[in-house]
C-alpha positions in Angstrom: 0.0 0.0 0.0 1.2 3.8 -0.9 1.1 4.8 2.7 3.2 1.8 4.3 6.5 3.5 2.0 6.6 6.6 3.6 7.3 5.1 7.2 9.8 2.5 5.2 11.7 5.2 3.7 12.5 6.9 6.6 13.2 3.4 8.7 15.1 1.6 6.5 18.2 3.8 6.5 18.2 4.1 10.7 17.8 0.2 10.6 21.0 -0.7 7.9 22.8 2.1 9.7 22.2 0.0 12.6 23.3 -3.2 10.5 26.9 -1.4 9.2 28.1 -0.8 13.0 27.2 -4.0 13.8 29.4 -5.9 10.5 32.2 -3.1 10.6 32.9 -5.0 13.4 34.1 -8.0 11.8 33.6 -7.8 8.0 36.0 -6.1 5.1 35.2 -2.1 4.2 33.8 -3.3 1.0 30.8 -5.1 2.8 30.0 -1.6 4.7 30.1 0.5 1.4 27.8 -2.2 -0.1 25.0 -2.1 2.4 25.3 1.9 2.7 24.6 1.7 -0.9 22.0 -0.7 -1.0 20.5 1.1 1.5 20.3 4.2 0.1 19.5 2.8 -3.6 16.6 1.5 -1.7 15.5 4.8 -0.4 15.5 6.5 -3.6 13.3 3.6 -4.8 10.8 3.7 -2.1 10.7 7.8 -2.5 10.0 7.7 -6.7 6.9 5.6 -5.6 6.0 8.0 -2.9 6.4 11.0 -6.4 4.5 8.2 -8.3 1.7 8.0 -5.5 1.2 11.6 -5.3 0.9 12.3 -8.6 -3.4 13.2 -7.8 -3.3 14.2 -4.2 -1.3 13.1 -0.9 0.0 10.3 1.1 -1.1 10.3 4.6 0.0 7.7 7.3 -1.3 7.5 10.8 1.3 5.8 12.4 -0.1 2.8 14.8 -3.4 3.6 12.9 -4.4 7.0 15.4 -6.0 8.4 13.3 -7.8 12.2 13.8 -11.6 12.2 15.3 -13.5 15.3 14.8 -10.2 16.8 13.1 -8.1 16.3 16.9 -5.4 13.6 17.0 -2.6 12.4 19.0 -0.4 9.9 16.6 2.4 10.5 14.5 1.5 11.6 10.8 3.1 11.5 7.5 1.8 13.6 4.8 3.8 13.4 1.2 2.8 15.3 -1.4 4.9 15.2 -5.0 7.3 18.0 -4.0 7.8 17.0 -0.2 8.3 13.3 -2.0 10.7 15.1 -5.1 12.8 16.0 -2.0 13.2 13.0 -0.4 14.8 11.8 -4.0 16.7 14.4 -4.0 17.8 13.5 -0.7 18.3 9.5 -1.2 19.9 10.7 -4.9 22.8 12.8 -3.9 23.2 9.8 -0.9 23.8 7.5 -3.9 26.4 9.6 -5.4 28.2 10.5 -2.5 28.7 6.8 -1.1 29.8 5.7 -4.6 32.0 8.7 -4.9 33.4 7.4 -1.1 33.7 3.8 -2.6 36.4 2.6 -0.6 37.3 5.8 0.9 37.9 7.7 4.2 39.2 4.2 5.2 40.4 5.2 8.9 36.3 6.0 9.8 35.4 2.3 8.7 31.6 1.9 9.0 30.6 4.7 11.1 31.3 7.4 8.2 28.4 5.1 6.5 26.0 4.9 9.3 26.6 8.7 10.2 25.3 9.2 6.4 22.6 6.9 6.1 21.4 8.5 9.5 21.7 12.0 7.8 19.7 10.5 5.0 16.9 9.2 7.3 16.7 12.5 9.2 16.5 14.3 5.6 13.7 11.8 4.5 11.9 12.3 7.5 11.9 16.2 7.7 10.3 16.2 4.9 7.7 14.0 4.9 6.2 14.7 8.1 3.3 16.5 9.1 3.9 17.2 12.6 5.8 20.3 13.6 7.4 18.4 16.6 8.1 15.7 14.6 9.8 18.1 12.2 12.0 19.4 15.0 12.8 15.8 15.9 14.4 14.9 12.4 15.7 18.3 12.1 18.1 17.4 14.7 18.6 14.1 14.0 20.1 15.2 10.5 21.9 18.0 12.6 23.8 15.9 15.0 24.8 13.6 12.1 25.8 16.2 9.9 28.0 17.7 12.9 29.7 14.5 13.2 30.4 14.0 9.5 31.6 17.6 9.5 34.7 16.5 12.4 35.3 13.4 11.4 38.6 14.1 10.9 38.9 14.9 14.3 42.9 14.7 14.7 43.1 18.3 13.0 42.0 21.5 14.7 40.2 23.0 12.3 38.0 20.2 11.6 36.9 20.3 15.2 36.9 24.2 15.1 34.7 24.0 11.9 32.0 21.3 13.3 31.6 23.2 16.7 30.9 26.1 15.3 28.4 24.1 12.9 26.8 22.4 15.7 26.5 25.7 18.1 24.8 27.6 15.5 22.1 25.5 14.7 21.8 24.3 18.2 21.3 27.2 19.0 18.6 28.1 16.1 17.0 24.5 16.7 16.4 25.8 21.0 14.4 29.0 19.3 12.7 26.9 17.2 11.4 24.9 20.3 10.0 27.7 22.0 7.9 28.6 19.2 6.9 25.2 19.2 5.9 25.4 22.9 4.4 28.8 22.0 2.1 27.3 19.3 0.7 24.6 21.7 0.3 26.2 24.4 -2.5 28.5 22.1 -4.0 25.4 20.5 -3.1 22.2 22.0 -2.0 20.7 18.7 1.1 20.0 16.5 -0.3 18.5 13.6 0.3 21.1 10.8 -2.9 20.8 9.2 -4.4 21.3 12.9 -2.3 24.2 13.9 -3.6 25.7 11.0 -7.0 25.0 11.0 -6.6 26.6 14.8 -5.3 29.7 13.8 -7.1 30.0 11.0 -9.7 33.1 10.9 -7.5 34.4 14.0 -5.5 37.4 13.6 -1.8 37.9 13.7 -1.3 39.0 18.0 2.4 39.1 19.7 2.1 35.5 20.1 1.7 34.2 16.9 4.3 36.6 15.4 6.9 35.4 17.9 6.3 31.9 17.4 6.2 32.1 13.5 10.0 33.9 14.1 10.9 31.5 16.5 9.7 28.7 15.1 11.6 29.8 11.4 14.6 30.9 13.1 16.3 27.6 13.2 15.0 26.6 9.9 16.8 29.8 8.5 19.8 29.1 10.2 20.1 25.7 8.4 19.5 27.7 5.4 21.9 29.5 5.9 20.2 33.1 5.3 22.3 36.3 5.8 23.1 37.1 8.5 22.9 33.9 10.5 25.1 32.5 7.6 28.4 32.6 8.9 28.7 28.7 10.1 28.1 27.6 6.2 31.2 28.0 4.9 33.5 27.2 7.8 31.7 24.0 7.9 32.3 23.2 4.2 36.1 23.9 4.1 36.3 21.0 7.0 34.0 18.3 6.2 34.8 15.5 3.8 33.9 16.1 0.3 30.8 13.7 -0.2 29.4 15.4 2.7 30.2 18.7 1.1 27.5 17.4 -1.5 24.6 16.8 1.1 25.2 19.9 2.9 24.9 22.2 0.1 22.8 20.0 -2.3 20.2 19.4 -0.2 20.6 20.1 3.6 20.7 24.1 2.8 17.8 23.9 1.2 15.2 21.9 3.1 15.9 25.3 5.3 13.9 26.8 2.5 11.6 23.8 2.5 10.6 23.7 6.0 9.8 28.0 5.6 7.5 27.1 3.4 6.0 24.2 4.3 5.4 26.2 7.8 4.0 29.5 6.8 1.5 27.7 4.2 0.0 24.9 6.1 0.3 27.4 10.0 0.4 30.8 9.5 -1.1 31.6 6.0 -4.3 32.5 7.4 -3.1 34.6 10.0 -0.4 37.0 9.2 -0.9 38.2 5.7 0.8 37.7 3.0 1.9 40.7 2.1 3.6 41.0 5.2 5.8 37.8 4.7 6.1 38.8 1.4 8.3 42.2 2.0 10.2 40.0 5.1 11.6 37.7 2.5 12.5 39.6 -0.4 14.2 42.1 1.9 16.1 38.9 3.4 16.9 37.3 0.0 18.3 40.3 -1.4 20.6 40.6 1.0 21.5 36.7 1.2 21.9 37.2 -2.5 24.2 40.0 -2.2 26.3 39.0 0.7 27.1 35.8 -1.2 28.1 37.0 -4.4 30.2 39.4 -3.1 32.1 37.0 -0.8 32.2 34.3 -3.8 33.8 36.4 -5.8 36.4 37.2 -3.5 37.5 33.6 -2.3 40.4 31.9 -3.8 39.2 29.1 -1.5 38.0 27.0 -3.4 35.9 24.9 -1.2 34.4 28.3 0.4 34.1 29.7 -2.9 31.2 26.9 -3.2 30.0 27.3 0.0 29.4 31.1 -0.4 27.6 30.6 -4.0 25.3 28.3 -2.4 24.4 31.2 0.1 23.8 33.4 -2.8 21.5 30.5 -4.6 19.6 30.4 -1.0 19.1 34.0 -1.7 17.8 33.5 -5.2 15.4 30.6 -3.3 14.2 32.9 -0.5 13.1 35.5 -3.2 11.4 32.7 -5.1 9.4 31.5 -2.0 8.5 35.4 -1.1 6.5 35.3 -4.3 3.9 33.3 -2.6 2.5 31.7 -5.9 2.6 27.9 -7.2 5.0 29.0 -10.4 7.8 30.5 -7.8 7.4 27.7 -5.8 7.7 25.4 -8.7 10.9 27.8 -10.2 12.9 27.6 -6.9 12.1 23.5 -6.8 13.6 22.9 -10.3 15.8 25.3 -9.1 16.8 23.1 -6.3 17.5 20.9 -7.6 19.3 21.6 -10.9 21.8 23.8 -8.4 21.7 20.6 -6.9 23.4 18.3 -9.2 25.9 21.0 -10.6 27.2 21.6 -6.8 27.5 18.2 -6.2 29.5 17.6 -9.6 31.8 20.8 -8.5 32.3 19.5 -4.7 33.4 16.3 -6.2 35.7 18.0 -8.5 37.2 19.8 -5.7 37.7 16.9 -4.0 39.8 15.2 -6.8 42.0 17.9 -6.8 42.5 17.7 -3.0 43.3 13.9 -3.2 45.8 14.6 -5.8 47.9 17.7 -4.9 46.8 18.4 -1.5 45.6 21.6 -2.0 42.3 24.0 -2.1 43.9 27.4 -2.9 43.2 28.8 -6.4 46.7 30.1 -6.8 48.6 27.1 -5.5 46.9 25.1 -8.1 47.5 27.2 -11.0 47.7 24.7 -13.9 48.6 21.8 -12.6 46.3 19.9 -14.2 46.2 20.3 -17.3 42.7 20.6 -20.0 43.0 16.7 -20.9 41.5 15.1 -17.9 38.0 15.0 -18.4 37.8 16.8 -15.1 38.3 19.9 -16.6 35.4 20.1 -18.7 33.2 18.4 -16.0 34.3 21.7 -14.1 33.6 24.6 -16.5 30.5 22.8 -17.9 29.0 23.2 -14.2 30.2 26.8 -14.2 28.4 27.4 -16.9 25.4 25.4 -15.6 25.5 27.4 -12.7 25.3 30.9 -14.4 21.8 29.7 -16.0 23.2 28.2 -19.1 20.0 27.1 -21.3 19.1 24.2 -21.0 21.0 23.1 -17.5 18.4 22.6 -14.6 19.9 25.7 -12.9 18.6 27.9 -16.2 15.2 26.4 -16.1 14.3 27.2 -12.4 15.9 30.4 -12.7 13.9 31.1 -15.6 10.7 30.3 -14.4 11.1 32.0 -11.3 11.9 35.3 -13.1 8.7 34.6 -15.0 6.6 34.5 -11.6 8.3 37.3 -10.3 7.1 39.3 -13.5 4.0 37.9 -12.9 4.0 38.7 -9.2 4.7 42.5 -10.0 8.3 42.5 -9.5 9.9 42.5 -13.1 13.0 43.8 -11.6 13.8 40.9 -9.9 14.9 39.8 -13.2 18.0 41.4 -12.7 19.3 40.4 -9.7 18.7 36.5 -10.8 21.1 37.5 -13.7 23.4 39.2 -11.7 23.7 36.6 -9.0 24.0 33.7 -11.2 26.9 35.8 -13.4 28.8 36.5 -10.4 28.6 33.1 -8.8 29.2 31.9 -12.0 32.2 33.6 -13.5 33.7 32.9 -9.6 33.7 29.4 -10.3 34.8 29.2 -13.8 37.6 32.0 -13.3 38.4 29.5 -10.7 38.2 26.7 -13.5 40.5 28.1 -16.0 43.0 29.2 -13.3 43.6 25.8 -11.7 43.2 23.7 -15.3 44.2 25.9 -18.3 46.8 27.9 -16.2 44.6 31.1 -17.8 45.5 34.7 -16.5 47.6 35.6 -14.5 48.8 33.6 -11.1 46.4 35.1 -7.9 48.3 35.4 -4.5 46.7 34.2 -1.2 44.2 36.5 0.2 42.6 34.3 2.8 44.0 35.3 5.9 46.0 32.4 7.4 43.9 31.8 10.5 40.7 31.1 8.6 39.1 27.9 9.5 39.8 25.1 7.0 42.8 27.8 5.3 44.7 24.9 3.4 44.7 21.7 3.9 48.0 19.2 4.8 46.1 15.7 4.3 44.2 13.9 1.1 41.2 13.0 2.4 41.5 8.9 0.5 44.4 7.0 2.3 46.7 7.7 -0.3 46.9 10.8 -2.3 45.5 10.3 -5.9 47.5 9.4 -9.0 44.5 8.2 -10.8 41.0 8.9 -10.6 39.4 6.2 -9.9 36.5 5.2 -12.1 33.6 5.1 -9.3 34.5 8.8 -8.5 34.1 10.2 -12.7 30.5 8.5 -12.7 29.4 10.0 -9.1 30.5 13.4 -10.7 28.9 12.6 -14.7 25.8 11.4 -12.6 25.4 14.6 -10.8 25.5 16.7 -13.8 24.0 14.6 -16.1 20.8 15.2 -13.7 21.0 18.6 -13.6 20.8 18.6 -17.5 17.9 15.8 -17.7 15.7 18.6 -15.4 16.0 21.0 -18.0 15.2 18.4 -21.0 12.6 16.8 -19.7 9.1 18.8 -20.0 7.0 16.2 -18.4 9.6 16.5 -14.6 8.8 20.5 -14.9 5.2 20.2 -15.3 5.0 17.3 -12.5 6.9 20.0 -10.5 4.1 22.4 -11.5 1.7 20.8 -10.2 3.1 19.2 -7.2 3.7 22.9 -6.5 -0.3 23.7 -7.0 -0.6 20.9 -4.0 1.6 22.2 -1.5 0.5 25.6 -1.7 -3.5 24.3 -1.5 -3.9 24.9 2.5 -7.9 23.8 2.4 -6.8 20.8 0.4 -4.1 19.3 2.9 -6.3 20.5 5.7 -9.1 18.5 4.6 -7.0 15.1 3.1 -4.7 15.2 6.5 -7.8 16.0 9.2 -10.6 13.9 6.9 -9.5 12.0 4.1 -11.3 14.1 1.5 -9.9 13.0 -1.6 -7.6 16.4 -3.1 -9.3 18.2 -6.5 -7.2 17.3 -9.3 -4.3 19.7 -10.1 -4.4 22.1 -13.1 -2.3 21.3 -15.8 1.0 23.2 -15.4 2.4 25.1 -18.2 5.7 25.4 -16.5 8.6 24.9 -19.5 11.0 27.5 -21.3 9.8 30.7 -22.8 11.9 33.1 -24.6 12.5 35.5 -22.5 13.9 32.7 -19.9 16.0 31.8 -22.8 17.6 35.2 -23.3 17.6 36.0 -19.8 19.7 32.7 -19.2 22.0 33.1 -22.3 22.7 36.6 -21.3 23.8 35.6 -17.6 25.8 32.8 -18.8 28.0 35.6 -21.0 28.3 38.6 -18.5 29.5 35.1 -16.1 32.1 34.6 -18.8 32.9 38.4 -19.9 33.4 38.9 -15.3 35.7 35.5 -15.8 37.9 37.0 -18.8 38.0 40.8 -17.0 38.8 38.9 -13.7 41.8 36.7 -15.0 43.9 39.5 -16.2 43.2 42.1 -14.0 45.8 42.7 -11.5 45.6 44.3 -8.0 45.2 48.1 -8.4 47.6 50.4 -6.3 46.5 51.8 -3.3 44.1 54.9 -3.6 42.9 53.9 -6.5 39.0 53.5 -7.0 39.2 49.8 -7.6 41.4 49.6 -4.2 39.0 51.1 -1.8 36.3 49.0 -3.5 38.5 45.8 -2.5 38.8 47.9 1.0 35.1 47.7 1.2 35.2 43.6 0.4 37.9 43.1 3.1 35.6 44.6 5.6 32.7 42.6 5.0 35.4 39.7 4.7 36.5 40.5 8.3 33.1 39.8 9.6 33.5 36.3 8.6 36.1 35.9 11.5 35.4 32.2 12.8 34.7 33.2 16.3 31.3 31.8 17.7 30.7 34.4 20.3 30.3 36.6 17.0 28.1 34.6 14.9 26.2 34.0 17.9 25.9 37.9 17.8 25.1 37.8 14.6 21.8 35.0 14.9 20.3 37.5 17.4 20.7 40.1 15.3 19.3 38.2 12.6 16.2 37.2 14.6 15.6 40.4 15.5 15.2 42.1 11.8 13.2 39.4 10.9 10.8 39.9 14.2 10.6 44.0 13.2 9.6 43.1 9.6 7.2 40.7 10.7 5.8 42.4 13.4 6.0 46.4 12.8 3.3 46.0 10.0 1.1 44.3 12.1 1.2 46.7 14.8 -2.6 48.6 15.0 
């Protein structure tokens, strides 16, 4: 039956993770990278029946059969609809590719590097296929404290440790606010069922109480995301943590941050603070996200944290998408999910080669040394290009139909910054690209300062530095972007999308399926595909990305006084606020909170 998978997909990794500690014990490494990838191959297949299932409506599982009477309940729920059930393949997917990129690999963590990730994998699953609030918070920290782990495993360097603590503090301390908005919202309605939290607030309007909770309760979900200014932990995290983590954290993990906001607001609060309101919050938020990003992208020669900070600028790009408040921008920033899925991946795995092989991240110490032949090298400016919204990657067909909704949505503007963003992030990473393989332009020095967390690595990460590249590793990487290119192909994934999109954002509908089993109303037929201007608008990002790459590469540092040096000045500055000390990013969070609490709640005030 459809509603016996959802509970098996989020079980069956916990179980085998159990299974891998207990044969690490006594079997080979092989037989621990085998059942890590069974397991997760069987995840991915459990979750495309769960997209398959939800093609006219949702899932719903009462756990131990308590189900609601009169619309009250007290058993554990699971509610899957196709773009809660997309991202649980997204999920079990970039699993698969990481643990066949790992084949074999981080050999002194044995099994427990493959239980930590197919506990990650559950808690992903999990968050998003419940429809309990608590239950949310339950998986959200079950993927947190794995992720923390995976972060230090290599816990015999400093940084590594420095880089997870400061990871697992952060959101801690994000997840505790989100747990008093929890015990905010039932202490007003005795629930925590998201269709009955928001069939109790519904009609009610916005008082002190529901405003703080809503910001309470997103806090920790934006932490995860990563949104400026609570985004400091992202990038100190990624230039620590192995590779194939690297992958979930910034495919996936980043982004369920944006998943859980919107899941929350639409099924809760969308009755009772309007949506205007949320509307303004967001856009003001993802502009900034956007900006800070790009801007400290562009300025890495990290290149580890050069990744890390495009994804911020993507989450950006994400949070504008989701302040449109319509089914096309969410359906935009889902294909845009996961397009700028599957070219990160590729690019972290890339990365990672050239760690394992000369034992360095720094853009300048790697100044071609490897040469255009390897097939690595194309991999690596194909996803640059795919990640400035080349037509037809996956990255340029979200992008595109989220400029399209913002048109629609009154705000043609937007259009820009989506090109801009994408041509920064872009031309960072394939400026990078031709550095490091064609030996283009002229060598950069170092500009990281030498304390930053993660700086340059001493150690491969495999046992052995790399003389070849193993075969499992070049089809974990062609895998990754050969996805991101089938989502902008394949017309019949975008209109799925579309109208999975026209389901989550139906609060009536999953009210009424969750609380009484009323079958959903058939979806509309989505229209959401390519149009011309999403063409052009991709083509011309994907050249001012290359034109910012060719300026970039010759341009040498200017003297001091000039324009160009106080505008470098003014980079530095914002670079010093990045300084790796907690007690400041901790600053930072409350600061963070508190803007979003003023434009949530100054409108509201009578």
């Amino acid at each position: 039956m459809a509603s016996d998978l959802a509970p098996l997909a989020v079980a069956l990794p916990i179980v085998m993770a159990c299974a891998v500690l207990v044969v690490q014990r006594w079997a080979s490494r092989r037989l621990a990278d085998l059942l890590a990838m069974v397991a997760a191959v069987a995840a991915l297949g459990l979750s495309a029946a769960l997209v398959a299932a939800t093609k006219d409506g949702r899932v719903v599982t009462w756990s131990g059969g308590w189900e609601p009477r009169d619309g009250r309940s007290v058993g554990i729920v699971l509610v899957v609809d196709q773009l809660s059930a997309g991202f649980a393949c997204l999920a079990a997917g970039l699993t698969c590719c990481a643990l066949l990129y790992s084949w074999r690999y981080l050999e002194a963590a044995h099994g427990h590097y493959h239980a930590l990730m197919l506990l990650f994998l559950a808690g992903m699953i999990g968050f998003v296929l419940t429809g309990d609030l608590f239950n949310m918070f339950v998986f959200f920290e079950l993927m947190g404290v794995s992720a923390f782990a995976l972060t230090g495993l290599h816990i015999e360097e400093p940084d590594s440790v420095q880089g997870s603590l400061n990871f697992a503090l952060i959101n801690s301390l994000g997840a505790y606010l989100s747990l008093m908005g929890i015990g905010l919202l039932y202490a007003r309605t005795g629930q925590l069922g998201f269709a009955q939290l928001g069939a109790k607030l519904a009609g009610h309007p916005a008082d002190g109480l529901i405003v703080g909770a809503f910001v309470l309760v997103t806090i920790g979900f934006l932490v995860k995301a990563a949104m400026a200014p609570m985004h400091f932990w992202l990038a100190d995290a990624h230039a620590v943590a192995p590779t194939p983590v690297c992958v979930l954290m910034s495919g996936v993990m980043v982004e369920m941050g944006v998943y859980a906001l919107a899941r929350v607001y639409l099924t809760v609060f969308a009755t009772s603070i309007p949506a205007p309101v949320v509307q303004r919050a967001f856009l003001t938020m993802g502009l900034l996200t956007a900006a800070v990003g790009s801007l400290m992208c562009f300025a890495q020669r990290h290149l580890k944290r050069l990744l890390a900070y495009s994804t911020i600028a993507h989450v950006g790009l994400f949070l504008i998408g989701f302040a449109l408040l319509s089914p096309d921008g969410l359906a935009g920033v889902a294909l845009y999910v996961v397009g700028h899925a599957g070219v990160k991946g590729a690019l972290f795995l890339l990365v990672g080669l050239l760690l394992d092989r000369f034992q360095s991240l720094d853009e300048g110490k790697l100044f071609g040394r490897v040469g255009g032949r390897h097939p690595a090298c194309w991999m690596f400016l194909l996803a640059a290009l795919a990640l400035a919204g080349l037509p037809p990657s996956g990255p340029g067909l979200g992008k595109a139909i989220t400029e399209e909704a913002a048109s629609a949505a009154g705000y043609p503007w937007l259009s820009v910054v989506f090109v801009l963003v994408s041509a920064v992030t872009g031309a960072a990473v394939l400026r990078a690209g031709l550095r490091v393989f064609l030996g283009r332009g002229h060598r950069p020095g170092p500009i990281e300062p030498a304390h930053q967390i993660g700086a340059e690595p001493k150690e491969p990460e495999t046992e052995h530095p790399l003389r070849r590249t193993p075969l499992t590793m070049l089809v974990a990487i062609g895998a990754l972007l050969a996805g991101s290119i089938v989502v902008g192909v394949v017309p019949a994934l975008a209109q799925a999308v579309g109208r999975g999109a026209v389901f989550f954002s139906d609060q009536a509908g999953y009210f009424n399926q969750a609380l009484f089993a009323v079958p959903a109303a058939p979806a509309p037929a989505s229209a959401a595909w390519w149009s011309w201007s999403g063409i052009l608008l991709g083509a011309a990002s994907t050249v001012l990305a290359m034109i910012i790459a060719g300026i970039s590469l010759h341009v040498r540092p200017p003297e001091r006084g000039h324009f160009r040096s106080r505008m470098i000045a003014g980079v530095e500055l914002v670079r010093r606020l990045h300084s790796g000390h907690i007690g400041d990013y901790v600053a930072w969070l409350l600061f963070g909170a508190a803007v979003l609490a003023a434009l949530i709640g100054l409108p509201l005030l009578p």
